[in-house]
N, C-alpha and C positions, 0 to 999 in steps of 0.2 A: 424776357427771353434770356434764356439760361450761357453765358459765352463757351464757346465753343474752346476745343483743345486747342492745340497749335500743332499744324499738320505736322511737323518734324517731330512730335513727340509721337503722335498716332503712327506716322512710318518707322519709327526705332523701334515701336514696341509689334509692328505687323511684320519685318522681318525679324526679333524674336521669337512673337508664337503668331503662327498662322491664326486666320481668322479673329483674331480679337483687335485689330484694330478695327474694323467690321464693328465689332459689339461696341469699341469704345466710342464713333460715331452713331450709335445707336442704330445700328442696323443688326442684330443677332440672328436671323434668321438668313441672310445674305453670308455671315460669317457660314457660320454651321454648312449652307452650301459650298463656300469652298474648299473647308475641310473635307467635308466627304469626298468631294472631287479631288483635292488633294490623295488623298488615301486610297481610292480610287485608280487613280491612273501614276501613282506609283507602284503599287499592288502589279498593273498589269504590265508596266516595264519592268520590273523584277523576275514577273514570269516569262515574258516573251524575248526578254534581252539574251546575247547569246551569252552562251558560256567564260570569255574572254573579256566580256566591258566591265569596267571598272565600276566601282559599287556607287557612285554619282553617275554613272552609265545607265546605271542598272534602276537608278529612284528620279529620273529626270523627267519623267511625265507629273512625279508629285512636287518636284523642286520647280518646275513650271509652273504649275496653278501656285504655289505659296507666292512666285516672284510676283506673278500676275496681282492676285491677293492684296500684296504690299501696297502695286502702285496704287489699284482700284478703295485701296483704304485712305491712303495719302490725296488723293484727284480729290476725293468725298469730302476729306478735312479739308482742305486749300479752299472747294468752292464754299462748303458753310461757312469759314471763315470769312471771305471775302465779303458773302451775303451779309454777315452780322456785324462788320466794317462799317459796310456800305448805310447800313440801317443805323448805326452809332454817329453817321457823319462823317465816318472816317474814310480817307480815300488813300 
């Protein structure tokens, strides 16, 4: 069994770029969904936001899913780590 990343590096690099810390726990097709929802529901805060909000006003339904993203990449790394801990002896 192949060791696993270390979740703090998969979270540096999943608030970098959306979605790939997803691929780097080898989930790619879990990423891909949240980009698109990313892009998605930024898209429609841009258009329905009023006139006055501030342009992180304006992309905060897509800055939500990347945050979301982040943890959901980080949670994935932390438990396979633990699992490949656990299986090494290690506690």
């Amino acid at each position: 069994m192949k060791t696993p990343l270390h979740p703090y590096l998969v979270f540096a690099i999943a608030l970098i770029l959306p979605g790939v810390g997803q691929v780097m726990n080898r989930q790619p097709v879990r990423g891909l969904m949240f980009v698109g929802f990313a892009i998605l529901l930024g898209g429609f805060t841009l258009k329905t936001a009023a006139p006055d909000v501030s342009f992180v006003g304006k992309l905060s339904g897509g800055l939500f899913v990347w945050a979301m993203a982040a943890l959901d990449a980080y949670k994935v790394a932390r438990i396979r780590r633990a699992v490949w801990d656990h299986s090494q002896g290690r506690t």
